[in-house]
C-alpha positions as CSV (number, residue, x, y, z in Angstrom):
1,X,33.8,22.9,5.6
2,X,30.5,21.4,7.3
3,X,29.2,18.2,6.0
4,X,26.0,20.3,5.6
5,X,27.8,22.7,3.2
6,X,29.3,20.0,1.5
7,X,25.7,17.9,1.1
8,X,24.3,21.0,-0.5
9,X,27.0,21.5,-2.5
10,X,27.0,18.3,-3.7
11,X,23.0,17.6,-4.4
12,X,23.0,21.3,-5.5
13,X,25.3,20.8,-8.4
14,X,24.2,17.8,-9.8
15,X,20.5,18.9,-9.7
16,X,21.4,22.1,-11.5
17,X,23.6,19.6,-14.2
18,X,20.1,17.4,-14.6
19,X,18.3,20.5,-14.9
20,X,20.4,22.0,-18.0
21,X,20.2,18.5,-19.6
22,X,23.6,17.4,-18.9
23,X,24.0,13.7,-18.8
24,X,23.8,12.3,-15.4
25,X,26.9,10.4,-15.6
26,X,28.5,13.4,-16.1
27,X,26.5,14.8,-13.7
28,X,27.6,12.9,-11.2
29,X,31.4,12.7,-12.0
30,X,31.5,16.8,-12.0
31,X,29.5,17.5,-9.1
32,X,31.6,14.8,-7.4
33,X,35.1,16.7,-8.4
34,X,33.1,20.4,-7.2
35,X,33.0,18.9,-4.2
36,X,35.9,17.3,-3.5
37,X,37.8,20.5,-4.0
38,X,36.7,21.8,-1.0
39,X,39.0,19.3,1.0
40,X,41.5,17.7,-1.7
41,X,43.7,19.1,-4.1
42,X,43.6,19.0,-7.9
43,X,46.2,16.1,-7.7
44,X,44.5,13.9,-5.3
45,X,41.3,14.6,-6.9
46,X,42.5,13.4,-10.2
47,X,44.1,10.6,-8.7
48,X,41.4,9.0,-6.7
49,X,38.7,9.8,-9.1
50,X,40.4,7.9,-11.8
51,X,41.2,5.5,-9.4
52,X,37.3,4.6,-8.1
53,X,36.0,5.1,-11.2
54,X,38.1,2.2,-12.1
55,X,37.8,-0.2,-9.4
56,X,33.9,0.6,-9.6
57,X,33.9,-1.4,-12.4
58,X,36.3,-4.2,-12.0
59,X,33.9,-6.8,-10.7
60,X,33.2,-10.2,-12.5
61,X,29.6,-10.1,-11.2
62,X,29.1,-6.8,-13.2
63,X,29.8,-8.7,-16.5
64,X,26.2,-10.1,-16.4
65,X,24.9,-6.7,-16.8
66,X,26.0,-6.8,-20.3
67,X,25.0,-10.4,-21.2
68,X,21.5,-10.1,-19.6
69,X,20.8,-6.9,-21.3
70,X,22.2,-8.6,-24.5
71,X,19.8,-11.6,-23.9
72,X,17.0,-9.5,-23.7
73,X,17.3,-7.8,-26.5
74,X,17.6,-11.1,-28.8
75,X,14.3,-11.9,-26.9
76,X,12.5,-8.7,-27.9
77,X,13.4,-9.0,-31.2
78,X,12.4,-12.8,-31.6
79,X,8.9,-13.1,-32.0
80,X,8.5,-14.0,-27.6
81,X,5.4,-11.4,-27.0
82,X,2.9,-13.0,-29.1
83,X,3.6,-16.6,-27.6
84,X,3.2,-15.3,-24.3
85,X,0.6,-13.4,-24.8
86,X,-1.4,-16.0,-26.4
87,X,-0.5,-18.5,-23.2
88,X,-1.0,-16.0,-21.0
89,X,-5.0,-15.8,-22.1
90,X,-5.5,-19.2,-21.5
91,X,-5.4,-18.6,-17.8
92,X,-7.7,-15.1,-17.8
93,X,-9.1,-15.5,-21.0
94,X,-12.9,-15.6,-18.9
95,X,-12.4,-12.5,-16.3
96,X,-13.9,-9.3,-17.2
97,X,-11.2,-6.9,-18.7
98,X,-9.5,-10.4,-19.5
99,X,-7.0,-8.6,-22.7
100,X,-5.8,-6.5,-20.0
101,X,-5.4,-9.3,-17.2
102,X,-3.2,-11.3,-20.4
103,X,-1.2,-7.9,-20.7
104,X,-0.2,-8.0,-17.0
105,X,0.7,-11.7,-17.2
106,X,1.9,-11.4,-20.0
107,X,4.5,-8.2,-18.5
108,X,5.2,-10.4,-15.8
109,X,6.5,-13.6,-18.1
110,X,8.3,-11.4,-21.0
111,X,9.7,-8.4,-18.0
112,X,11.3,-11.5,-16.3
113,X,12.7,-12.6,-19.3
114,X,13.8,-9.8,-20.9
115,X,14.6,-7.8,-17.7
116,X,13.4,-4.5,-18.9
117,X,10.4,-2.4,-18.2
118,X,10.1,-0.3,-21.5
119,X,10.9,-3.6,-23.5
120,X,7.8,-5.3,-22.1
121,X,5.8,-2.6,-22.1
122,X,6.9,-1.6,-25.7
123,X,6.5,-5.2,-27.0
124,X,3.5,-6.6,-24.9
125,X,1.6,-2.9,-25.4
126,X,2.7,-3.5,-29.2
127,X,0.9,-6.4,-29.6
128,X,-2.0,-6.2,-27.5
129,X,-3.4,-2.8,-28.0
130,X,-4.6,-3.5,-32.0
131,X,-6.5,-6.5,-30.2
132,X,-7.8,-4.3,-27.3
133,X,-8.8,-1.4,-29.6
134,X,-10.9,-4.0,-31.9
135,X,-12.6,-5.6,-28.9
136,X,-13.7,-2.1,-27.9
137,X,-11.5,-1.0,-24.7
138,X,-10.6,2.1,-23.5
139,X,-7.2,3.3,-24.6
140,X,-6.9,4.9,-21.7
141,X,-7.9,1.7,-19.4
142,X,-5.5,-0.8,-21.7
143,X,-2.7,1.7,-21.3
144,X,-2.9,2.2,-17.5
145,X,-3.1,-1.7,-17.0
146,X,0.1,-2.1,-19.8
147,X,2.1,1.1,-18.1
148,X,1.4,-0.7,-14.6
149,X,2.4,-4.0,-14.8
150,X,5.7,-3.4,-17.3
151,X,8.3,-2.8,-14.3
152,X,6.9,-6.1,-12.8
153,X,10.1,-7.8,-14.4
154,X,12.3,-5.5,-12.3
155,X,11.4,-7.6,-9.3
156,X,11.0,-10.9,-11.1
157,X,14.5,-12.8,-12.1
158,X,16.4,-12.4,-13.4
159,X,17.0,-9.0,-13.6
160,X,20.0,-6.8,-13.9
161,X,19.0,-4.2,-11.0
162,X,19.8,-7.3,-8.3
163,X,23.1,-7.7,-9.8
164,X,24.0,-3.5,-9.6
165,X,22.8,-3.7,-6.4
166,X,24.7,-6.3,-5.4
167,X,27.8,-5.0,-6.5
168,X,27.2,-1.3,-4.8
169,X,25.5,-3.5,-0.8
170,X,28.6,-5.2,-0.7
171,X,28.6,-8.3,-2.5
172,X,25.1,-9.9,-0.9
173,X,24.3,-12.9,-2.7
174,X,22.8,-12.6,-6.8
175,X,21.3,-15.6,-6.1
176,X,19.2,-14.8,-2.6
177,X,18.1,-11.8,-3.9
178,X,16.7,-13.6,-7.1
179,X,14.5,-15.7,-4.7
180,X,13.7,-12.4,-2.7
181,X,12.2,-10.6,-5.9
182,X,9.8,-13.8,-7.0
183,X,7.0,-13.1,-4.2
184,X,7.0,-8.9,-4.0
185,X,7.5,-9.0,-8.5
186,X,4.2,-11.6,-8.0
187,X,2.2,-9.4,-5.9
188,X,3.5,-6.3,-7.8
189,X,1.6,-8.3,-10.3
190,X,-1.6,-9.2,-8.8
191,X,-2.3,-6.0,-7.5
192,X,-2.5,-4.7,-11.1
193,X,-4.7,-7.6,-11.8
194,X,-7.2,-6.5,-9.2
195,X,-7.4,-2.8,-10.1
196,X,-8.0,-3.9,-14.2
197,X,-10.5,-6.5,-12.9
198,X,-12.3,-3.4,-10.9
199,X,-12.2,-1.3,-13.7
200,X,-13.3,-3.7,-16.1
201,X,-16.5,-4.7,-13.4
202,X,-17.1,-0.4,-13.3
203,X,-17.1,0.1,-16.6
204,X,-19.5,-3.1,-17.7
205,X,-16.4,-4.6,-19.5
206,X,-16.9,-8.6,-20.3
207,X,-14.4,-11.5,-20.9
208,X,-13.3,-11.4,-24.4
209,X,-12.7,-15.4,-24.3
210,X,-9.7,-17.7,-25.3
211,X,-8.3,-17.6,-28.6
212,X,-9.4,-20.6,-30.1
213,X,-7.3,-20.3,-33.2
214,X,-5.3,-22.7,-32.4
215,X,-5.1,-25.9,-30.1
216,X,-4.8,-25.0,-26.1
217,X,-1.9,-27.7,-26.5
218,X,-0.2,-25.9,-29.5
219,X,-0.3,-22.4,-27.5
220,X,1.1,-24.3,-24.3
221,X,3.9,-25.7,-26.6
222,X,4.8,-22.3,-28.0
223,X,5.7,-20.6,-24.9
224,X,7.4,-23.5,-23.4
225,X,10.5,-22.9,-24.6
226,X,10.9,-19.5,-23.6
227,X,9.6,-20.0,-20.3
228,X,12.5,-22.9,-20.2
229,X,15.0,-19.7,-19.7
230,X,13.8,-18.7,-16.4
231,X,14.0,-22.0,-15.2
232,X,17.7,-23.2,-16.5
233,X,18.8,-19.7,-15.2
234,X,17.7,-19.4,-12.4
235,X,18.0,-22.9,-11.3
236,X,21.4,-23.1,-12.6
237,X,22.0,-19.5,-10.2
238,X,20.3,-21.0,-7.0
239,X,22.0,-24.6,-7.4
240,X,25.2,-23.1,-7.7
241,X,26.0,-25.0,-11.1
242,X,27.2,-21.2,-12.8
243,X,27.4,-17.8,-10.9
244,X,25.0,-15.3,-12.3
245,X,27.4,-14.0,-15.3
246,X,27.5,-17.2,-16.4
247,X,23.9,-18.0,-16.0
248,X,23.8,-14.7,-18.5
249,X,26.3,-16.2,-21.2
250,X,23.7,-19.2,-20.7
251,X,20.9,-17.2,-21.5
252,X,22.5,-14.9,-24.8
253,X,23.1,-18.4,-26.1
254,X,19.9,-20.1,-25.6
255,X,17.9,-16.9,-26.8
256,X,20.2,-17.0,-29.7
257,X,18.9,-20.8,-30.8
258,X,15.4,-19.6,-29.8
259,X,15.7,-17.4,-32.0
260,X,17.2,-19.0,-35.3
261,X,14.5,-21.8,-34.6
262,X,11.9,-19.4,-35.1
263,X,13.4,-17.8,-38.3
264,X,12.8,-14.3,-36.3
265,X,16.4,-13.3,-36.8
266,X,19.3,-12.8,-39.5
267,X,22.8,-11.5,-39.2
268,X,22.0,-8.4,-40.1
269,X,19.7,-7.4,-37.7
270,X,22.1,-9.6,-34.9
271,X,24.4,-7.0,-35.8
272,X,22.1,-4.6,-34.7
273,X,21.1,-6.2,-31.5
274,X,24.6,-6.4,-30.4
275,X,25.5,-2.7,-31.2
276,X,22.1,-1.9,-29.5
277,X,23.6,-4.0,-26.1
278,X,26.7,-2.3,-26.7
279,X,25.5,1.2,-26.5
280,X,23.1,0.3,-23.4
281,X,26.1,-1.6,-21.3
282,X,28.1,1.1,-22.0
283,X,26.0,3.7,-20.7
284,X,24.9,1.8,-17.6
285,X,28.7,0.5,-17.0
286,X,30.1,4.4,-17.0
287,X,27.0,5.3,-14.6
288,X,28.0,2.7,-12.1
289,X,32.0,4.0,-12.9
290,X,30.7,7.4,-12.4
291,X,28.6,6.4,-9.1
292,X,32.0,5.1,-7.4
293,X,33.5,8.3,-7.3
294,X,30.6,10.0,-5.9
295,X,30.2,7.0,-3.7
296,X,33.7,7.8,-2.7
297,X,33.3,11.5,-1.9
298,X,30.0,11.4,0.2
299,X,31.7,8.4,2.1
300,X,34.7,10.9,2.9
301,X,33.0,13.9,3.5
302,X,30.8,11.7,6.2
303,X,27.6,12.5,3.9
304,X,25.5,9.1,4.7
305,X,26.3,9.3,8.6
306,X,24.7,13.1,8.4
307,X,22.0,11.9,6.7
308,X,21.7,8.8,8.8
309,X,21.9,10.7,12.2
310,X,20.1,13.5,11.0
311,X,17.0,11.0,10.0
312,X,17.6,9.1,13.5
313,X,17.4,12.5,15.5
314,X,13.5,12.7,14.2
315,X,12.4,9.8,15.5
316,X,13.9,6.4,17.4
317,X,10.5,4.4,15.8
318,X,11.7,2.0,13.2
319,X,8.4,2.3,11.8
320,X,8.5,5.5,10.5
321,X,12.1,5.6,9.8
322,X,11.3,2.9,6.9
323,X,7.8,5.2,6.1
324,X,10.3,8.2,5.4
325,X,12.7,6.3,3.6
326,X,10.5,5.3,1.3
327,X,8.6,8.5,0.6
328,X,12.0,9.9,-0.2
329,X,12.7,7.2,-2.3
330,X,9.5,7.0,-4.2
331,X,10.2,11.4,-5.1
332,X,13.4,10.0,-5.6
333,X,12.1,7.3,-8.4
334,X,10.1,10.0,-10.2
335,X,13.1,11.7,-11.2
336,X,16.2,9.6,-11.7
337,X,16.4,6.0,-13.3
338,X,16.8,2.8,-11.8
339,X,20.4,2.0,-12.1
340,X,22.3,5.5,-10.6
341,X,19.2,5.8,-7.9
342,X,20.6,2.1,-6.8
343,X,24.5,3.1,-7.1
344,X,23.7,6.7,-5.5
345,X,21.1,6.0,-2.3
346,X,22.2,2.6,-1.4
347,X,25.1,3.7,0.6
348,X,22.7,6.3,1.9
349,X,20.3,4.4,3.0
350,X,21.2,0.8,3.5
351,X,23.3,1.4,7.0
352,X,20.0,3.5,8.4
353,X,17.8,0.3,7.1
354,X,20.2,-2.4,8.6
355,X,21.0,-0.6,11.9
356,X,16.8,-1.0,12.6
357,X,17.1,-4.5,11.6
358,X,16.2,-4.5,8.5
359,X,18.8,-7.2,6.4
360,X,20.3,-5.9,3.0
361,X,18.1,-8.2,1.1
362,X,15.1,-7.0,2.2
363,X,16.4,-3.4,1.6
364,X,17.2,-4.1,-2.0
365,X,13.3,-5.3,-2.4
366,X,12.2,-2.7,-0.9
367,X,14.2,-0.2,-2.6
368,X,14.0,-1.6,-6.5
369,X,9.9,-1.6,-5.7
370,X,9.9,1.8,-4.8
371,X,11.8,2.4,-8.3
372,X,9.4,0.4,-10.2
373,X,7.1,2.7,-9.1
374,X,9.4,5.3,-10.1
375,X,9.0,3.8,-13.7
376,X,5.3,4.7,-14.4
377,X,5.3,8.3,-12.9
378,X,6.2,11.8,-14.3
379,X,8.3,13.5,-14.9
380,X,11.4,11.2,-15.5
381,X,9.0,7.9,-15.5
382,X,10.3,5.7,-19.0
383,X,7.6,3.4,-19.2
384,X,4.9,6.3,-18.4
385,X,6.1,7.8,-22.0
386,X,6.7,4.8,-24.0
387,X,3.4,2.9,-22.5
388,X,1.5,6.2,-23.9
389,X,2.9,5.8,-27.3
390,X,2.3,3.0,-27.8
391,X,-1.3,2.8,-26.4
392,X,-1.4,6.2,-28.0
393,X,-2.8,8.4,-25.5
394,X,-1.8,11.3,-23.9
395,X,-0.3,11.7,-20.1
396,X,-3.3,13.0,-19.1
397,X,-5.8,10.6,-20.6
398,X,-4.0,7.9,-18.7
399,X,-3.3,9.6,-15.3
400,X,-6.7,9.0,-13.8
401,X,-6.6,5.7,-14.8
402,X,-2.9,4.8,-13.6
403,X,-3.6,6.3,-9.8
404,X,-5.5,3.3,-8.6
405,X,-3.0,1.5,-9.4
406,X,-0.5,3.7,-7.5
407,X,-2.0,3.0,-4.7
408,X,-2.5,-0.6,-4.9
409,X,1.0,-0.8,-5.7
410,X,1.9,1.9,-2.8
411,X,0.2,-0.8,-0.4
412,X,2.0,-3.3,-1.9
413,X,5.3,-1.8,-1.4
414,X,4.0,-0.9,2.6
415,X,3.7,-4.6,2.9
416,X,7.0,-5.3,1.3
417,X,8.5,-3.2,3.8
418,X,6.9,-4.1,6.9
419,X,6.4,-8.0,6.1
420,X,10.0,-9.0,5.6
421,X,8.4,-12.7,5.2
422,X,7.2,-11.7,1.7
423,X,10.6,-10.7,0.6
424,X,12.9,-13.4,3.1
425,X,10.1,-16.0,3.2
426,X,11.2,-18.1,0.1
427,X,15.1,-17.6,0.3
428,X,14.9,-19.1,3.2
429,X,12.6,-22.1,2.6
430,X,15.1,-22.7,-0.1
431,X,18.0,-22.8,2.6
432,X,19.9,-19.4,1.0
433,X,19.7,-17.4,4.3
């Protein structure tokens, strides 16, 4: 069979599985097995599925996942949002639109630590918007700015999409693509802070001040020790005192102190978190199973090299090669999550990126932006829904709000891909590449 039969076969059965609702990750396993059985027998296909599905997951790396996405839950569920919030007005507390600007910062310090878009746009949008709606702001406008900013934290380290991708490029180095995702996840970040600063100039908005409530020392103090966590992880990563899974046993166990400090926690509701992180590991850690044998399949039917040659035969211009790459990415975003997009189009795409010169960390910026963006857009966009529910506003209230910032965040991701300084600049300062 032609590797152009067997593409279609393969990307028409598991979009026909998506479209009846089955799960992707079994989605991707059975469209997999369909077509295999074009050049394998039942034995072999049994064999080798098992097999990769396996091995896809027997990586000590991969056991961060887990403990990060453990960590982050103890965070969300200790009382972090309204510390963070609080500091984060003390530096925009006097720009117009300045309960929006503390909502972006504020996604930026609690998406880094928690490592999840729709847990800093569930917590920072759940305890900003009561404050926005008194001080008179558009639910539309404090939504967009809250839907926005929330994947910032998929770019900013630690994060869990680094260490998947990681695992599927090849083994690159957790701790150089860490550094790689600081200056893109900060200009992610900025961008949003200039579109709510427009907004808030267009629409006659004015600063709503600093909380004075309490000492500027006092609210300083309060977010100190959560901001600690980014600091002893990371810098225990980049100094090469723990590998990244232990820098995530590091970080379950100091969120777990954080949290009995603050009296935000009890053992029942521990046992709650940890059956929470159970379910969500376990669903990510059969997706990246599930992505190995699919990962296998295309490799053997000679999928990527089609795909890479047929992409090459367009044009020889690196320029637009990395232009089309990313508008297929970015339709690709709006419709599958994070995680099996990594497993699924990195071995697609990564050999076309490198053999133009672009390096694999770069690529993995450049790729995890374009699903960030993939977070706030319909019609498979998580933080899209949950950012409107809790702002409570519709889709299309917030729509014509969110599309400036689509585009600012669409020339950030331009920049990203055509600057590799932003993304290789501070790696290498730091003596990683």
């Amino acid at each position: 069979m032609s590797i152009t039969m067997t593409t279609v076969i393969l990307f028409a059965v598991f979009g026909v599985l998506l479209f009846l609702g089955v799960p992707i990750s079994i989605s991707i396993v059975a469209s997999s097995i369909v077509t295999a059985m074009s050049t394998l027998s039942w034995d072999q296909i049994t064999f080798i599925t098992m097999q990769k599905m396996n091995s896809g997951v027997e990586s000590f790396s991969l056991l961060a996942v887990p403990l990060f996405i453990l960590a982050g839950n103890i965070m969300n569920n200790g009382g972090i949002a309204k510390r963070l919030v609080n500091f984060a007005q003390l530096f925009v507390g006097k720009i117009p639109g300045s309960m929006a600007q503390a909502n972006i910062l504020g996604n930026m310090l609690f998406g880094a630590l928690s490592g999840s878009s729709v847990a800093a746009a569930s917590a920072m949008g759940g305890c900003i918007s009561p404050i926005e709606e008194e001080n008179g702001y558009d639910p539309a406008y404090s939504a967009a700015a809250n839907i926005a900013s929330a994947p910032t934290g998929l770019l900013i380290p630690p994060t869990s999409a680094f260490i998947v991708y990681s695992t599927v490029a090849g083994g690159v180095s957790i701790s150089t693509l860490f550094m790689a995702g600081y200056i893109p996840g900060i200009l992610m970040g900025l961008c949003c802070m200039v579109v709510a600063f427009i907004g808030a100039k267009k629409a006659g908005m004015k600063a709503t001040g600093i909380d004075h409530s309490q000492s500027i020392a006092k609210t300083v103090w309060d977010a100190v020790p959560s901001l600690l966590l980014i600091v002893i992880v990371i810098g225990g990563i980049v100094s090469g005192i723990f590998t990244a899974t232990e820098g995530a046993g590091v970080a379950v166990l100091y969120c777990l102190i954080l949290s009995i400090i603050y009296k935000s926690i009890d053992f029942k509701g521990f046992l709650g978190i940890l059956l929470n992180s159970a379910k969500t590991s376990g669903i990510i850690l059969f997706l990246i199973s599930a992505s190995s044998a699919m990962s296998f399949v295309m490799a053997y039917s000679g999928i990527p090299a089609a795909i890479s040659n047929g992409l090459m035969s367009l044009t020889d211009n690196k320029y637009i090669i990395f232009l089309l790459m990313n508008i297929i990415l970015l339709v690709i975003g709006m419709f599958m999550d994070i995680t099996p997009a990594i497993l699924i189009f990195t071995p697609i795409f990564l050999p076309i990126a490198t053999s133009f010169g672009m390096t694999e960390i770069q690529f993995g910026v450049m790729l995890i932006f374009n699903m960030c963006l993939g977070n706030i857009t319909p019609p498979v966009g998580s933080v899209l829904f949950v950012g409107c529910g809790i702002g409570h506003v519709s889709i299309e209230q917030v729509t014509s709000k969110l599309i400036p910032y689509f585009a600012a965040l669409v020339a950030a991701l331009l920049a990203v891909t055509y600057i590799p300084a932003l993304s290789l600049g501070l790696p290498s300062l730091m003596g990683l590449i």
